[in-house]
N, CA, C and O of each residue as an XYZ file, in Angstrom:
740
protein
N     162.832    101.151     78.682
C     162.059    102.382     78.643
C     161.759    102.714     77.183
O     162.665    102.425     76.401
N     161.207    102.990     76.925
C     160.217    102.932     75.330
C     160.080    105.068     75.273
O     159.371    105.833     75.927
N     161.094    105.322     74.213
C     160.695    106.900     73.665
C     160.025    107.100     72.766
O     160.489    107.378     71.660
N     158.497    106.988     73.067
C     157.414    106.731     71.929
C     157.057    108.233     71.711
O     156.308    108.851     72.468
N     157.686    108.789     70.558
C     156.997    110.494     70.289
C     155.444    110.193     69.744
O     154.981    109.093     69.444
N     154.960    111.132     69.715
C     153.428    111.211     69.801
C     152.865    112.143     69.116
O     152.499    113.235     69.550
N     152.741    111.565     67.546
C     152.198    111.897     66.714
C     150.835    113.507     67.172
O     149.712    113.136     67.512
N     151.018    114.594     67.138
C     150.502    115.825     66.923
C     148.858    115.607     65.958
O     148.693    115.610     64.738
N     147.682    115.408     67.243
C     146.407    115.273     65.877
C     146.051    116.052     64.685
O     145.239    115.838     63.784
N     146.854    116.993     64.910
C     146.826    118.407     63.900
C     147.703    118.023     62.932
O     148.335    117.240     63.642
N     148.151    117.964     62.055
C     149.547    117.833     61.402
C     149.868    119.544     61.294
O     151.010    119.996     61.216
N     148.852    120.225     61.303
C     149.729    121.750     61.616
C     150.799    122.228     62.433
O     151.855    122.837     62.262
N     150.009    121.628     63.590
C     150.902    121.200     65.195
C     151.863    121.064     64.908
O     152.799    121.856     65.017
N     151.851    119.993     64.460
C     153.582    118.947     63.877
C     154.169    120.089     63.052
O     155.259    120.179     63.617
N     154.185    120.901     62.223
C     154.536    121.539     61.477
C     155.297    122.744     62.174
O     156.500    122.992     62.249
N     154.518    123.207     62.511
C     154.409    124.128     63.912
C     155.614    124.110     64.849
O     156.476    124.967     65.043
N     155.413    122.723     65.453
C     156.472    122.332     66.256
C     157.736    122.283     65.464
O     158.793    122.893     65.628
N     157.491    121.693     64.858
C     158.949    121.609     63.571
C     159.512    122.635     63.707
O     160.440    122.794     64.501
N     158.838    123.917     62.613
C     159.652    125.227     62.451
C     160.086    125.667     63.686
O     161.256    126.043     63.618
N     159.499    125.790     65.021
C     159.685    126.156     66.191
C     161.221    125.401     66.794
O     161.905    125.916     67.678
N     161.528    124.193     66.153
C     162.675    123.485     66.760
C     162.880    122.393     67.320
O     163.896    121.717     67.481
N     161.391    122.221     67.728
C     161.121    120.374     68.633
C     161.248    119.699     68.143
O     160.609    119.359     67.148
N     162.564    118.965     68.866
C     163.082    117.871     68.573
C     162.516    117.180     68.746
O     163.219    116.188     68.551
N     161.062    116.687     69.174
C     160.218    115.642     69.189
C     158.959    115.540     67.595
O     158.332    114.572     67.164
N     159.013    116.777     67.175
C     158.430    117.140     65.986
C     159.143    116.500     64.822
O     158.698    115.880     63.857
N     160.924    116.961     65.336
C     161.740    116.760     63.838
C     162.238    115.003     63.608
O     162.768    114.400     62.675
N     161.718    114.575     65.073
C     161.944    113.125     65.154
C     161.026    112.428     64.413
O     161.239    111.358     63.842
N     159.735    113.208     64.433
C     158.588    112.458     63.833
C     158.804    112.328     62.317
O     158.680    111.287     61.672
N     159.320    114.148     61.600
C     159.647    113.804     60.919
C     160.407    113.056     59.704
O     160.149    112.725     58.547
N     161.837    112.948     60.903
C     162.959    112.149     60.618
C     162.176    110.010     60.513
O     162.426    109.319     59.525
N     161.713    109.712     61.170
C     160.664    108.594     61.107
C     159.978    108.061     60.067
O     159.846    106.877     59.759
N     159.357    109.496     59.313
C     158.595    109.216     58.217
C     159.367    109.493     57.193
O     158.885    109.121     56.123
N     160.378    110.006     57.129
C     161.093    110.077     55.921
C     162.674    109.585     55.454
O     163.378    109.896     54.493
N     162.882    108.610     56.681
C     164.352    108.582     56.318
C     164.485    107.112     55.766
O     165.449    107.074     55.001
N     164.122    106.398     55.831
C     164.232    105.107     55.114
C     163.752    105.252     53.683
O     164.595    104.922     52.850
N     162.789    105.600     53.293
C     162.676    106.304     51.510
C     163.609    106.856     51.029
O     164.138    106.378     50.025
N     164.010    107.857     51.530
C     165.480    108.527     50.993
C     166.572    107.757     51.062
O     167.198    107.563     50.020
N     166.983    107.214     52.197
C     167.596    106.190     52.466
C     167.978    105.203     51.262
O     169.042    104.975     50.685
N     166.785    104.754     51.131
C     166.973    103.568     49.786
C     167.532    104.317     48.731
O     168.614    104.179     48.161
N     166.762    105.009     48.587
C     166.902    105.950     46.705
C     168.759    106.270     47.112
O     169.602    105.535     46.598
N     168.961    106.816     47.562
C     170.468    107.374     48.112
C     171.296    106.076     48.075
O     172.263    106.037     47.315
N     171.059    105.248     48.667
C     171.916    103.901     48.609
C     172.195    103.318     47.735
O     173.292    102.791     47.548
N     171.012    103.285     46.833
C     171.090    102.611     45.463
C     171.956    103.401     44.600
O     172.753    102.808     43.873
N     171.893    104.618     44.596
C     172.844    105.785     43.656
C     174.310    105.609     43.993
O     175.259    105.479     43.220
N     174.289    105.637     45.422
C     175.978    105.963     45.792
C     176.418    104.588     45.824
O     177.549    104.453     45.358
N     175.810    103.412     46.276
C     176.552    102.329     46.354
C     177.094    101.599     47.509
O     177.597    100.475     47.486
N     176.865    102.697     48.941
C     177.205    102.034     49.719
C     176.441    102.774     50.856
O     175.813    103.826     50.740
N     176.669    101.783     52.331
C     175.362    102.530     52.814
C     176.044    103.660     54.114
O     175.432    104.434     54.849
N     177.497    103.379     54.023
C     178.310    104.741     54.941
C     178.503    106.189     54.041
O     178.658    107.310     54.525
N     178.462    105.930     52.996
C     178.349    107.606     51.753
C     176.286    107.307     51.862
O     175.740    108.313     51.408
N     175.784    106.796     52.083
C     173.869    107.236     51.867
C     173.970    107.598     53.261
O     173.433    108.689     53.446
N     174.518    107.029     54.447
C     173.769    107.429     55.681
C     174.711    108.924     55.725
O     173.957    109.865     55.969
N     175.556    109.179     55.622
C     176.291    110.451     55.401
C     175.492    111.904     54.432
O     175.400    113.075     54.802
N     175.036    111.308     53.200
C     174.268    112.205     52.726
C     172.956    112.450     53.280
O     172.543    113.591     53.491
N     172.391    111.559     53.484
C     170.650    111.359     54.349
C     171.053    112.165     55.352
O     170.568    113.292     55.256
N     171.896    111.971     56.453
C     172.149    112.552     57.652
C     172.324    114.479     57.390
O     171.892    115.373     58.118
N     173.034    114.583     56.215
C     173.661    116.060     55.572
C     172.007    116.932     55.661
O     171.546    117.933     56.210
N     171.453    115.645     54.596
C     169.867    116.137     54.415
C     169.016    116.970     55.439
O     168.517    118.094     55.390
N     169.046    115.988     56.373
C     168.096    116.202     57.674
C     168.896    117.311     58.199
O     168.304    118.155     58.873
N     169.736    117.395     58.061
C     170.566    118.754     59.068
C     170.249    119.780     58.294
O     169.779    120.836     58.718
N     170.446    119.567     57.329
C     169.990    121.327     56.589
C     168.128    121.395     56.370
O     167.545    122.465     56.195
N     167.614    120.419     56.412
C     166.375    120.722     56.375
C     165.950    121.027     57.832
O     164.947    121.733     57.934
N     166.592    120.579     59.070
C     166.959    121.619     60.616
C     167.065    122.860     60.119
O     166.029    123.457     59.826
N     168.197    123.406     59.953
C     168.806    124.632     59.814
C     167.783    125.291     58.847
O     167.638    126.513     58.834
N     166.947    124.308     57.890
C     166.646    125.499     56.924
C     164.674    125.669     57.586
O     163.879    126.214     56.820
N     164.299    125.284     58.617
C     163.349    125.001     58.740
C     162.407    126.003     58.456
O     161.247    125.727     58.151
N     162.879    127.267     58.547
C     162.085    128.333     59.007
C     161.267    128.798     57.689
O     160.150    129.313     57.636
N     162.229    128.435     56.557
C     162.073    128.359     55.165
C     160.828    127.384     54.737
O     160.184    127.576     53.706
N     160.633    126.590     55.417
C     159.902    125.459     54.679
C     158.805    125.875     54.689
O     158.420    126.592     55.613
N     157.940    125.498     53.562
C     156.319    126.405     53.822
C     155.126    125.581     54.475
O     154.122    126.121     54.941
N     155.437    123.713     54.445
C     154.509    123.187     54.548
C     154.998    121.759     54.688
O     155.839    121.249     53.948
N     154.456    121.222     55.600
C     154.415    119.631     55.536
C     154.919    118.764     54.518
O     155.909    118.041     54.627
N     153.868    118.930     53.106
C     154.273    118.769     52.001
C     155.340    118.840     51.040
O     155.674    118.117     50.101
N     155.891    120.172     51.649
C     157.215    120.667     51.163
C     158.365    120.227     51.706
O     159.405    120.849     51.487
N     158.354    118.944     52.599
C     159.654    118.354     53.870
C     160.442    117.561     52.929
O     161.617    117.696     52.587
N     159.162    116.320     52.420
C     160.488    115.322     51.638
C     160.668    115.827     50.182
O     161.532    115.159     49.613
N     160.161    116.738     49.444
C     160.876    117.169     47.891
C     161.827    118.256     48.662
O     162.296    118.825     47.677
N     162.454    118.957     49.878
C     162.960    119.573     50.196
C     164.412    118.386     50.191
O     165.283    118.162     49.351
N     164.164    117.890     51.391
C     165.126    116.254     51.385
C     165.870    115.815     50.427
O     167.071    115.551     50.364
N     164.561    115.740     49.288
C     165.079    114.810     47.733
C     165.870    115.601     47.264
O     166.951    115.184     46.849
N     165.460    117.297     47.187
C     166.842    117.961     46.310
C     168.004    118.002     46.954
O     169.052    117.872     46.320
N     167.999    118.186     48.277
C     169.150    118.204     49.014
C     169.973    116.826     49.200
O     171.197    116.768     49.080
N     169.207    115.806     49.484
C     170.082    114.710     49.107
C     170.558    114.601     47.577
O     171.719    114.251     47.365
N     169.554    114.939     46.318
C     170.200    114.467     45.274
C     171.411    115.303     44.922
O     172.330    114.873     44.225
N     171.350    116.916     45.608
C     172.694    117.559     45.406
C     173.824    116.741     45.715
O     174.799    116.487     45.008
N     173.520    116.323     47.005
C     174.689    115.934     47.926
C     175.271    114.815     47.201
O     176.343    114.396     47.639
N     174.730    114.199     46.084
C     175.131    112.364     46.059
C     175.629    113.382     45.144
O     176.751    113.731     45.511
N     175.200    114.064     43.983
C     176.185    114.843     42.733
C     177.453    115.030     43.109
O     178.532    114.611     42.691
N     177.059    115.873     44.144
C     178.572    116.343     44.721
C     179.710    115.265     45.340
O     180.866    115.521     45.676
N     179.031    114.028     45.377
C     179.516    112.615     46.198
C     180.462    112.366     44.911
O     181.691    112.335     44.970
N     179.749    112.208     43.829
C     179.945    111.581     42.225
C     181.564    112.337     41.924
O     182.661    111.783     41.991
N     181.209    113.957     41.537
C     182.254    114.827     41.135
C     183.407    114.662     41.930
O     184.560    114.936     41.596
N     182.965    114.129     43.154
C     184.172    114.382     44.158
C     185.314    112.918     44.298
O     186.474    112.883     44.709
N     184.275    111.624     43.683
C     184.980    110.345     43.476
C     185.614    111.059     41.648
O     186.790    111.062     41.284
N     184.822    111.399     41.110
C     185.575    111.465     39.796
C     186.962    111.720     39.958
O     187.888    110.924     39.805
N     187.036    113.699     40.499
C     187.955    114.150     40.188
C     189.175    113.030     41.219
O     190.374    113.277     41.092
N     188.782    111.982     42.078
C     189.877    111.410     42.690
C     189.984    109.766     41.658
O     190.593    108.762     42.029
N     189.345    109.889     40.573
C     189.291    108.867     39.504
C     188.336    107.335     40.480
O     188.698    106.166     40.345
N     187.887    107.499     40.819
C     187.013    106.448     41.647
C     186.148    106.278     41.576
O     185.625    105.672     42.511
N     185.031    106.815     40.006
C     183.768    107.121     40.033
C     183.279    105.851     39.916
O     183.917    105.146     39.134
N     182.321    105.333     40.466
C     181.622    104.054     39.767
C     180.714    104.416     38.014
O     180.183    105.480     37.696
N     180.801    103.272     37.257
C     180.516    103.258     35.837
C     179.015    104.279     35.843
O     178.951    105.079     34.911
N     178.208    104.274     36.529
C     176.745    104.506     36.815
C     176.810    105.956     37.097
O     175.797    106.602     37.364
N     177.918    106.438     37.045
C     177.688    108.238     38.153
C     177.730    109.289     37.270
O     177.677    110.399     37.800
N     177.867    109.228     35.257
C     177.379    109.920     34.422
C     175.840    110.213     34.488
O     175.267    111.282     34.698
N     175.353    109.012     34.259
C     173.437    108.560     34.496
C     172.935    109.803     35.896
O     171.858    110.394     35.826
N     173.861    110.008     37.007
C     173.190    110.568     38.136
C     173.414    112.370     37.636
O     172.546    113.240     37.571
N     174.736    112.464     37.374
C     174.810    113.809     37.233
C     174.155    114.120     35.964
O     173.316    115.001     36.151
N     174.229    113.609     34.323
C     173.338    114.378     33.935
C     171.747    114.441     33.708
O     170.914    114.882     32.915
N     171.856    113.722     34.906
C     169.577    114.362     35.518
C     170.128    114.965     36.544
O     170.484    114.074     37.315
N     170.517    116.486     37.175
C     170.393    117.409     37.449
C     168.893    117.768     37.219
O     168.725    117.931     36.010
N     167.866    117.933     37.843
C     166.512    118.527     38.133
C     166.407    119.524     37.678
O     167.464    119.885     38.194
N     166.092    120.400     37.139
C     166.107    121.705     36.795
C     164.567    122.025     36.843
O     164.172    123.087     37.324
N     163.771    121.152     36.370
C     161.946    120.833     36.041
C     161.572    120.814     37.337
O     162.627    120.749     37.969
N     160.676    120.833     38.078
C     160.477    120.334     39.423
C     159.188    119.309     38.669
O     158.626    118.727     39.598
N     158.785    119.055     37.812
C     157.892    117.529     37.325
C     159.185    116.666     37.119
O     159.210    115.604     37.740
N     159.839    116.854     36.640
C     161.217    115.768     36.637
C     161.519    115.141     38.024
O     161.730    113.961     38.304
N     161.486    116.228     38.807
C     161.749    115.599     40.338
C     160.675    114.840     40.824
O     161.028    113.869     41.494
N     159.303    115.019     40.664
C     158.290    114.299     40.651
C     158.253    113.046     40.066
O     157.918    112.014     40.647
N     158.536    113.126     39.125
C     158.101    111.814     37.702
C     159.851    111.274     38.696
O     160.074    110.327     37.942
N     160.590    111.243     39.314
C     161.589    110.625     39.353
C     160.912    109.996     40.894
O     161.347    108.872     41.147
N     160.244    110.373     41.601
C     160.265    110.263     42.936
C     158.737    109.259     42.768
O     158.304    108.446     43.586
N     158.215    109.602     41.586
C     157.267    108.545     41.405
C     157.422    107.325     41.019
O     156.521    106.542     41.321
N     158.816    106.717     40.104
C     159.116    105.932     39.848
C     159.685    104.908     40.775
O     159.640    103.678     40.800
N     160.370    106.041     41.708
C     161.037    105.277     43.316
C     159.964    104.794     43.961
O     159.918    103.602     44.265
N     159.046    105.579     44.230
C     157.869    104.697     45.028
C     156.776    103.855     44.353
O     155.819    103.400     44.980
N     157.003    103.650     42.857
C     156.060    102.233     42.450
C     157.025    101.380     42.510
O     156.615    100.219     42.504
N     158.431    101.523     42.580
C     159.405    100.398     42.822
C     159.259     99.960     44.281
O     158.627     98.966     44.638
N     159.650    100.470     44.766
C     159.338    100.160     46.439
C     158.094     99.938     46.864
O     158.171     99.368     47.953
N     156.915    100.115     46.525
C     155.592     99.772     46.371
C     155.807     97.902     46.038
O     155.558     96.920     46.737
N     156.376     98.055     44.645
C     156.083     96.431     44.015
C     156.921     95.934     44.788
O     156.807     94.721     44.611
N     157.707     96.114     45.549
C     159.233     94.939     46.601
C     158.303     95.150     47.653
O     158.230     94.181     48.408
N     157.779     95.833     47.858
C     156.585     95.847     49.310
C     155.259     94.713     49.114
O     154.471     94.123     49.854
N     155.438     94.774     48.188
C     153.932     93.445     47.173
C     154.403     92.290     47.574
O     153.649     91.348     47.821
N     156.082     92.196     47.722
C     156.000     91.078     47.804
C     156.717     90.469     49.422
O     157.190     89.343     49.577
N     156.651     91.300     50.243
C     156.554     90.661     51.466
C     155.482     89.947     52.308
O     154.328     90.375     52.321
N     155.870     88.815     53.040
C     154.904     88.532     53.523
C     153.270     88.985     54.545
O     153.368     89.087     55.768
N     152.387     89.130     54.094
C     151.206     90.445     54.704
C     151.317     90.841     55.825
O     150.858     91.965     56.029
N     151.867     90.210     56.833
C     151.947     90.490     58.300
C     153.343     91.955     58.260
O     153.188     93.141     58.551
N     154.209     91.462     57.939
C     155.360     92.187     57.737
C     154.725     93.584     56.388
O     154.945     94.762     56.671
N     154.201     93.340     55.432
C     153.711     94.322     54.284
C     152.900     95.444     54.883
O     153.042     96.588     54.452
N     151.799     95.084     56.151
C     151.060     95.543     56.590
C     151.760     96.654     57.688
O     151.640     97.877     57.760
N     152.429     95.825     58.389
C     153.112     97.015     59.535
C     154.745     97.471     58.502
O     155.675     97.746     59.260
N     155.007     97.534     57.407
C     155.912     98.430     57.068
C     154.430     99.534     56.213
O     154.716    100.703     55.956
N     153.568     99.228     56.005
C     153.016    100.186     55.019
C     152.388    100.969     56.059
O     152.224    102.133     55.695
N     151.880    100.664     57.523
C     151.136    101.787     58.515
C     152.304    102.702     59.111
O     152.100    103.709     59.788
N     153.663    102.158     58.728
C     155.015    103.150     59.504
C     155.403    103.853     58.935
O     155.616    104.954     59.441
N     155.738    103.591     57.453
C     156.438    104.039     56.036
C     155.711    105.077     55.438
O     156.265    106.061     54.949
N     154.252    104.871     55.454
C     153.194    105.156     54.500
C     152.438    106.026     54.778
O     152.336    107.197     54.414
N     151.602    105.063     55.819
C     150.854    105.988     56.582
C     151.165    106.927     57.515
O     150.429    107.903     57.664
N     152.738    106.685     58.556
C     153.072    107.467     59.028
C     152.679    106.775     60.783
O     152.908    107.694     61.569
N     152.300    105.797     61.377
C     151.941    105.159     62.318
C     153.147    105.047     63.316
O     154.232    104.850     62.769
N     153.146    105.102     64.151
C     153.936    104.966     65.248
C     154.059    103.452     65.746
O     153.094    102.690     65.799
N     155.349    103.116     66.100
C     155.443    101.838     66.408
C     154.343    101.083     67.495
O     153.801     99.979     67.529
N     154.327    102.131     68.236
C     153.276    101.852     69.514
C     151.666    101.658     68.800
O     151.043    100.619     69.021
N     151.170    102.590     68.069
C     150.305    102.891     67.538
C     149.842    101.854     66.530
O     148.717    101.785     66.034
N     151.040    100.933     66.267
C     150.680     99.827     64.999
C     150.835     98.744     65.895
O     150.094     97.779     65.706
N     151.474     98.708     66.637
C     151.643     97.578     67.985
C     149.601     97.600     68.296
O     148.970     96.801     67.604
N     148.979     98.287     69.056
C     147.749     98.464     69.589
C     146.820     98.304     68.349
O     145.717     97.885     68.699
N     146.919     98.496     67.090
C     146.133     98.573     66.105
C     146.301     96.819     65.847
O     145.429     96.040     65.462
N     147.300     96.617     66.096
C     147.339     94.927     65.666
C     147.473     93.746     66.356
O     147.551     92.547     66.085
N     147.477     94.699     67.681
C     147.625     93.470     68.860
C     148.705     92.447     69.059
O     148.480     91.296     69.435
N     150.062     93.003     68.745
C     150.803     92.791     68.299
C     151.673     93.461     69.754
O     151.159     94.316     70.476
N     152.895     92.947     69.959
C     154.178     93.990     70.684
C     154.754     94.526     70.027
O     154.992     94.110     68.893
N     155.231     95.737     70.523
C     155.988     96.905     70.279
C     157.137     96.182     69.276
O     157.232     96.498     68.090
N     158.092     95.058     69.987
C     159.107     94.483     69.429
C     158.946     93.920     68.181
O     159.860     94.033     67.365
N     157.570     93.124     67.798
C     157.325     92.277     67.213
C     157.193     93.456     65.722
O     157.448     93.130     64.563
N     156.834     94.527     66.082
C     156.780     95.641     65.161
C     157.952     96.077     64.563
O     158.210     96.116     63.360
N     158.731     96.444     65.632
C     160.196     97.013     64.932
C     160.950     96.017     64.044
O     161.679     96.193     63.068
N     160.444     94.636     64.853
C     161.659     93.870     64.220
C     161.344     93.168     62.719
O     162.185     92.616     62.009
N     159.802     93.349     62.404
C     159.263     93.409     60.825
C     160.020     94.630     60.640
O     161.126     94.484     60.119
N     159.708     95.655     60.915
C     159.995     96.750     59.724
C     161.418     96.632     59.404
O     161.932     97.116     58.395
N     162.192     95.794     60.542
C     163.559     95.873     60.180
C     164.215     95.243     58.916
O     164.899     95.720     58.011
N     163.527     93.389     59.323
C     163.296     92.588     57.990
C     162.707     93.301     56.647
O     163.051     92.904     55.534
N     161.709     94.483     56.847
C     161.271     94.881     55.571
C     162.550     95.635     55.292
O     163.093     95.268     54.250
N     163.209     96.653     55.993
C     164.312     97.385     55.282
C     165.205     96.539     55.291
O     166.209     97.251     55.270
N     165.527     95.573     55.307
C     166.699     94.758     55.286
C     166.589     94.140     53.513
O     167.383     94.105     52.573
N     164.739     93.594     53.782
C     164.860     92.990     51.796
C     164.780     93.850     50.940
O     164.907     93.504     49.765
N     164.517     95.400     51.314
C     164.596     96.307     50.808
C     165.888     96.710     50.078
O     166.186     96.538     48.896
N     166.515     97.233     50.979
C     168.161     97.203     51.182
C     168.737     95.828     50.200
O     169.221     96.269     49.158
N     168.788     94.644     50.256
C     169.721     93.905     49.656
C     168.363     93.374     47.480
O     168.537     92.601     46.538
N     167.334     94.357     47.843
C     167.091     94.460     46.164
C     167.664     95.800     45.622
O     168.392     95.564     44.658
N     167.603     96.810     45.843
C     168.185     97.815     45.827
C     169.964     97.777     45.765
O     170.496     98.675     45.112
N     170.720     96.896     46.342
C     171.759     96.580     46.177
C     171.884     95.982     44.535
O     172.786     96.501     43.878
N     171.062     94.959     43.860
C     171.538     94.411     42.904
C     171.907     95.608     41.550
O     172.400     95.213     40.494
């Protein structure tokens, strides 16, 4: 049985639905934004049970805080500060137990304070992940950039490419997988 949510032609809609609580809204959004954060988070903390822990923290308070949010636009720099709190607080909390990895000065002192800092940082993440996306093979480059990017639904990139549903997921998986082990080095 296939739970294909269904992209809202409005993105207001989607928005809409969001603040309202639909869990079919916050799925969409959870879709388009959790593997980006994902990476950036993984690469900082080091491992991927402290990133899926903070990512997960993320999405729950951007739930709880929904009502707050002003706009579409405003979902993943909402995310980014809240995850980058959370990995700070990850850092301070290995310190004070002496466990910090060598790298976790570099995270805490860029504390954001600028919101162009948070920009110019979130721009650098996505020409990196852009150029590791350059270099997958086009079949696989193509259906991670209509899911990731554009925001396409598995079903929706399945029919656009004549392609199966499966044959879809299981690229994007390979794409987060070479994703995941460059981001590791």
């Amino acid at each position: 049985m296939n739970h294909h949510v269904q992209l809202p032609s409005d993105p207001s809609d989607l928005f809409h639905r969001f603040q309202q609580g639909d869990s079919k809204a916050f799925k969409v959004l959870y879709d388009q934004h959790f593997a980006r954060l994902y990476l950036i988070v993984r690469y900082h903390v080091g491992r991927d049970e402290d990133a899926e822990d903070i990512v997960s923290s993320a999405f729950t308070k951007l739930f709880d805080s929904r009502a707050r949010i002003r706009g579409l636009d405003h979902v993943y720099p909402f995310l980014f500060r809240v995850a980058r709190n959370e990995a700070i607080s990850h850092f301070r909390a290995m310190r004070r137990r002496r466990q910090a990895p060598l790298d976790e000065e570099q995270l805490v002192d860029r504390e954001y304070h600028d919101p162009r800092e948070t920009e110019l940082e979130r721009v650098r993440w996505m020409m990196k992940i852009q150029n590791l996306v350059d270099l997958m093979p086009p079949r696989r480059r193509k259906i991670f950039r209509l899911h990731f990017f554009d925001g396409l639904t598995v079903r929706e990139i399945a029919n656009q490419l004549k392609l199966t549903e499966t044959t879809v997921r299981n690229q994007n998986n390979r794409a987060l997988k070479f994703l995941r082990q460059d981001f590791l080095l």
